[in-house]
C-alpha positions in Angstrom: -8.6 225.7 -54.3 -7.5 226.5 -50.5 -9.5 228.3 -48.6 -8.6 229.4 -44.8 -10.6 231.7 -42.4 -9.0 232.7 -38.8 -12.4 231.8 -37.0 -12.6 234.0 -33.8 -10.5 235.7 -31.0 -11.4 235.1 -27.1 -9.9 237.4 -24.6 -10.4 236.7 -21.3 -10.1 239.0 -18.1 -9.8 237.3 -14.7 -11.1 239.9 -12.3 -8.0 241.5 -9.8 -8.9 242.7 -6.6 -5.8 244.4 -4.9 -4.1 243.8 -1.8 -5.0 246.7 0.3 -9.0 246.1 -1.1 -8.0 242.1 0.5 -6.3 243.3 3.6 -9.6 245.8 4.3 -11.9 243.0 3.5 -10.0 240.4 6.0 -10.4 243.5 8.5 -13.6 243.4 8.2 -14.5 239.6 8.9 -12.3 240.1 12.3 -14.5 243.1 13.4 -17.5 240.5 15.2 -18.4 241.0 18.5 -16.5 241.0 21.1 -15.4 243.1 24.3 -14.4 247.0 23.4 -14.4 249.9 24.9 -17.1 251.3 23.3 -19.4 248.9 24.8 -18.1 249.2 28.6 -19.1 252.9 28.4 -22.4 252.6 26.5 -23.6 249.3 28.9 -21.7 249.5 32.3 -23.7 252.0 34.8 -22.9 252.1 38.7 -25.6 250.5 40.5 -25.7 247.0 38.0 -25.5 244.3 39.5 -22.9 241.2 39.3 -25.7 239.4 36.6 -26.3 242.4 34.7 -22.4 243.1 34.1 -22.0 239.4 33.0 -24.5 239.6 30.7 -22.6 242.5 28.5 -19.5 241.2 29.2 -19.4 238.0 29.6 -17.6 236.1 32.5 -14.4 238.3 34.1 -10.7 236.7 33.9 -9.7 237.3 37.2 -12.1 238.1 40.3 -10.7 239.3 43.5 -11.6 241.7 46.6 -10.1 244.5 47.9 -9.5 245.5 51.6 -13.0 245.7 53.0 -14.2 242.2 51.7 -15.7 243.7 48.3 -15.6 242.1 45.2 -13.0 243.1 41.6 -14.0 242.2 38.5 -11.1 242.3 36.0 -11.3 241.7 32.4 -8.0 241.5 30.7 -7.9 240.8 26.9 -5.3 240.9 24.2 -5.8 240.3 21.0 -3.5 239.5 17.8 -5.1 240.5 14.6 -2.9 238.5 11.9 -3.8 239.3 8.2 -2.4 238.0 4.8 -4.1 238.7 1.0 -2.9 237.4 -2.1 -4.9 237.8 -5.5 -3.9 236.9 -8.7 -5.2 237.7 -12.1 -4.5 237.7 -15.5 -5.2 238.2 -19.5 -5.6 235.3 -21.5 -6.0 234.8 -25.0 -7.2 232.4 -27.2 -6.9 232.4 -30.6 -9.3 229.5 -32.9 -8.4 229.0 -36.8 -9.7 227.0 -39.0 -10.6 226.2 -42.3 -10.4 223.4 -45.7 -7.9 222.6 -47.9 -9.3 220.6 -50.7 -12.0 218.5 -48.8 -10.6 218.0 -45.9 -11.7 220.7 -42.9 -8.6 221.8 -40.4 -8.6 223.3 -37.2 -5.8 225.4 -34.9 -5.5 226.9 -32.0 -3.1 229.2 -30.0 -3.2 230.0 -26.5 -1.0 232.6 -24.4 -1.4 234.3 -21.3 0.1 236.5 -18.6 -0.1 236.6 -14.9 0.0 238.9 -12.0 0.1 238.3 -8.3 0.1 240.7 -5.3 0.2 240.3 -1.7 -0.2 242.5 2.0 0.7 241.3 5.5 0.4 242.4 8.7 0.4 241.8 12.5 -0.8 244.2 15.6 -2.0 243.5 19.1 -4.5 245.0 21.0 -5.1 244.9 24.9 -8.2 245.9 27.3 -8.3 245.9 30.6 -11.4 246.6 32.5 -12.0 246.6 36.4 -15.3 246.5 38.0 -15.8 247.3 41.9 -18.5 246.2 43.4 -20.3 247.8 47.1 -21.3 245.7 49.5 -24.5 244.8 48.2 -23.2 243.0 45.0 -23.4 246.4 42.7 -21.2 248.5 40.7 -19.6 251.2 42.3 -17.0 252.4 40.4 -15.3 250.8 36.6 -12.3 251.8 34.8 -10.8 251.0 32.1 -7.3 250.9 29.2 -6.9 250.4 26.3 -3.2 250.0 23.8 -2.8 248.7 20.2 0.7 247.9 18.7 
């Protein structure tokens, strides 16, 4: 007497994310601190002086005067945000037999799958320049600033 039971089924689901939830993700992780507009107009005041401004914004590219002696801080940064996702994922299946003919137990297995794969990349620059005049006695009297992203 043969007897043969299929024994169990597995599926398995690999979790996807997609590429624009990768790309957003990457986006984030870039967003750390650094120099932005939004923190020359929240932290630069006339009347800081040259300490104060270095503090916030850390040590100025180029420093210079202008016709009477007094001193030009410029800040000039660009920036090149690169980004590239990829995510995979699949279904898998697994399928276990097994059973006994005549004493002798027996065992089988199938296996078969399929894939997917999507990717996102992209490039843009950003620049900012800030310039910082200082009066005679070593405080701001006037800032400026631009701003472009391509």
């Amino acid at each position: 007497m043969q007897k043969v039971f299929i024994g169990a089924v597995a599926v398995i689901l690999v979790g996807c994310m997609t590429a624009p939830q990768h790309a957003e993700q990457v986006q984030q992780g870039l967003n750390g601190e650094r120099l932005t507009v939004g923190t020359v107009q929240k932290e630069i005041r006339k009347g800081m002086s040259g300490a104060d401004v270095a503090q916030v914004l850390g040590s100025p590219n180029i420093v210079s005067t202008d016709e009477k002696g007094r001193e030009v801080w410029i800040y000039d940064k660009i920036a090149t945000d690169a980004v590239y996702s990829t995510s995979q994922g699949g279904i898998g299946a697994l399928i276990l037999g097994g059973g006994i003919i005549g004493t002798t137990p027996v065992g089988g297995g199938i296996g078969g799958g399929a894939t997917r794969s999507a990717g996102a990349a992209s490039t843009s620059q950003r620049t900012l320049t800030v310039i910082i005049k200082f009066d005679e006695q070593k405080l701001v009297r006037d800032f400026a600033y631009h701003t472009s992203s391509f």
